[in-house]
N, C-alpha and C positions, 0 to 999 in steps of 0.2 A: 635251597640250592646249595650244594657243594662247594667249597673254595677250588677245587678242581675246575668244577664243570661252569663257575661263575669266569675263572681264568679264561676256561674256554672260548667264553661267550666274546670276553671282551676282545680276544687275539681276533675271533671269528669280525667281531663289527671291527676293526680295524685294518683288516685283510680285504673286507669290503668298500670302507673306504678309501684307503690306500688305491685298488683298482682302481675305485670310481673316478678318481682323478686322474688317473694317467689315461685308461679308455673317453673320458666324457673329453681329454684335451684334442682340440682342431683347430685348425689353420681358419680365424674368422678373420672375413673380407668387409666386415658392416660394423659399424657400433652406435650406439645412442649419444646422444649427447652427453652423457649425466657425469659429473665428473670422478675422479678418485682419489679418494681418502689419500692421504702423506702419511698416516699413518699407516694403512693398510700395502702403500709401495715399498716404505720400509719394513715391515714385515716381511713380504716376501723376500725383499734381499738380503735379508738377515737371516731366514730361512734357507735359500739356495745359496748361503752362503758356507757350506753344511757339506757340501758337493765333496768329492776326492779331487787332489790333486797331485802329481808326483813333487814326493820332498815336500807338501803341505804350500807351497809357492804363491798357491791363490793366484792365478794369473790374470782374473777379473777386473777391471773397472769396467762402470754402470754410469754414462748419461742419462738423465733422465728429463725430458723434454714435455712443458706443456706452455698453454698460452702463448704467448707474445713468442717464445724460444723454438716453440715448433713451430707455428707460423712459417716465420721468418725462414726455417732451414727448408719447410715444405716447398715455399716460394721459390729461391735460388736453384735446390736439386731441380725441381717441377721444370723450371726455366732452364735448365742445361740441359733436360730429360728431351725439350723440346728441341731444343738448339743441336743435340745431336741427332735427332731424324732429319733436322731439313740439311744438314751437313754430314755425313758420316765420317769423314776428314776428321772431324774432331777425338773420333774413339779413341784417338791414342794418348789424348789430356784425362781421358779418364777409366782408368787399367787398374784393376785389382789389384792388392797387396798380395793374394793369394790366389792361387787355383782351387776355386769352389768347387767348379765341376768339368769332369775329364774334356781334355782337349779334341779325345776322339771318344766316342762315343760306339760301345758296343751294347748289343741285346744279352741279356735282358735289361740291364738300365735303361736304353733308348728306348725299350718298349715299354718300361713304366714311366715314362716323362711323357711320352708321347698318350699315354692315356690319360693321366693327369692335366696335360693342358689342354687337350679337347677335352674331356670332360667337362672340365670349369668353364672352358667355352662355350661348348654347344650348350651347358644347360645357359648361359648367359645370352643366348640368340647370336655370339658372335663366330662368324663362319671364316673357312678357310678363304685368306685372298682380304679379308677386310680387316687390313694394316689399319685404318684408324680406328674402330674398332678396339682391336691389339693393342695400341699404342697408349690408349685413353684406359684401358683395363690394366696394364702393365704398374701407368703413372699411379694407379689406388697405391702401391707400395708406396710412391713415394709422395703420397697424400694419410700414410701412417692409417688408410682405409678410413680416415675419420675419429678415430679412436681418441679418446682426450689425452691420452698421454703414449708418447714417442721414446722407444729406450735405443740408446746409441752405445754397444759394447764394444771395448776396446782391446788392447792388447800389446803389451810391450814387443818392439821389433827385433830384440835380444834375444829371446824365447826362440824355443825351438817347437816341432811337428807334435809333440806331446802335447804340450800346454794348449793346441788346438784343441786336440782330444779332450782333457780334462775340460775345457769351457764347454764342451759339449753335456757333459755333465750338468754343468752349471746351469746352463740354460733352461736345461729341461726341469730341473729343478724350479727355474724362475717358473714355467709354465707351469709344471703340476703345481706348486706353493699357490701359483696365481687360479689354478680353477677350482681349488678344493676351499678359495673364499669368493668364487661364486663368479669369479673375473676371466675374462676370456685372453689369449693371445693370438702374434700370428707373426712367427720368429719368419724373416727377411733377407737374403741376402743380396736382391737385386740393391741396396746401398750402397754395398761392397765397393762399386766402381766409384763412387762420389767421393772419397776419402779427402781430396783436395779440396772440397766443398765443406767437408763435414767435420773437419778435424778444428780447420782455424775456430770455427763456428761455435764447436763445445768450448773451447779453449783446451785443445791438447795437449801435451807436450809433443815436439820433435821427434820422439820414440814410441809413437803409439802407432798403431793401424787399425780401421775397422775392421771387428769381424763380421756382427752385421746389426741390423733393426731389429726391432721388434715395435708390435703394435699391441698397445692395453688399455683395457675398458669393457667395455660390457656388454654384451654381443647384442644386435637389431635383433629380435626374435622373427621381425616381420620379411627382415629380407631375402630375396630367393637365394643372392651367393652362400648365405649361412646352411643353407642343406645340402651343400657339396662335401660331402665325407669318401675320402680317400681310401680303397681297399688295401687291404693287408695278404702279405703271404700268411699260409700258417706256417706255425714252429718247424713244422717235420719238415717242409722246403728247403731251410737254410742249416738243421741242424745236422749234424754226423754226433749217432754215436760210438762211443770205442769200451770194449770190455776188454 
């Protein structure tokens, strides 16, 4: 073989893998028990930690939550999750740092949310109109799906609209690092409102906000949620090109 065409070989399996991890990554709803390496957590954070950022800033901090730590934050959010359906009076003790998602909602966004949660729905046997149901599938976010470990990201209050942006980078980064060793994810925002809950809890500073959860471990192979895979537009949908 070639030093050319052996180049070749290797760009080729690295192209492949590279995909293999951004396509094989999905939103898992299940995980096994089994736990994860401290080595292999830090790995990946050390790895997405690689991400751009404007001015290099690194806008990141990473909770990292298992045993007794998550428990305990499962418990309290779980317990306010609760406390706000039988009161709704209370949604205003717990209000986003940020606007996740639009205040008003137009098509086609509202058309792909609106397929996403019935989908996950209906394939779950949960129908329209059965609120508890809803209510007990919603709470899996903030039961971290089971997953053995809980990531709680954070974010200086200082920061500006950028810095969300580049976290976004970040994260995904966390997620592809985390399934090209074999580990699954399932980044969260419904936490988003808990911040009053979840701040004191990590031990925050004063200046921090959630941006959101995430859930890691090792996906149930057996569960039905886990063959819920979200459709994609293709490229030529969203792209313009210009000569």
């Amino acid at each position: 073989m070639s030093s050319s065409t052996a180049v070749e070989s290797c760009v080729s399996d690295a192209v492949a893998l590279v995909d293999q991890a951004i396509e094989g990554r999905q939103s898992i709803r299940a995980y096994t028990a089994e736990p994860v390496a401290r080595g292999l957590i830090e790995e990946i954070l050390a790895v997405a930690s690689r991400a751009p950022s404007g001015a290099n800033i690194q806008p990141w901090k990473a909770y990292v939550l298992q045993g007794r730590s998550k428990d305990s934050l499962v418990e309290k959010v779980c317990a306010a999750h609760d406390a706000l359906r039988a009161d709704p009076a209370l949604a205003a003790e717990y209000v986003e740092a940020f606007d996740y998602y639009p205040r008003k909602w137009i098509s086609p966004f509202i058309d792909r949310r609106r397929e996403n949660g019935w989908g996950l729905y209906g394939l779950l046997g949960i129908e329209r109109g059965n609120k508890d149901g809803m209510h007990a599938q919603h709470q899996r976010n903030f039961r971290f799906f089971d997953a053995p470990v809980g990531l709680i990201f954070t974010v200086n209050t200082i920061l500006g609209t950028g810095s969300l942006m580049d976290y976004g980078g970040f994260l995904q980064s966390v997620m592809v690092a985390a399934r090209a060793r074999g580990l699954d994810t399932c980044p969260q925002a419904a936490w988003n409102a808990y911040g009053k809950i979840i701040l004191p809890h990590v031990g925050a500073n004063d200046d921090e906000m959630v941006v959101c959860g995430m859930a890691l471990g090792y996906a149930d192979e057996s569960a039905l949620v886990n063959t819920f895979r979200t459709p994609r537009v293709p490229a030529g949908d969203f792209t313009v090109w210009l000569d």
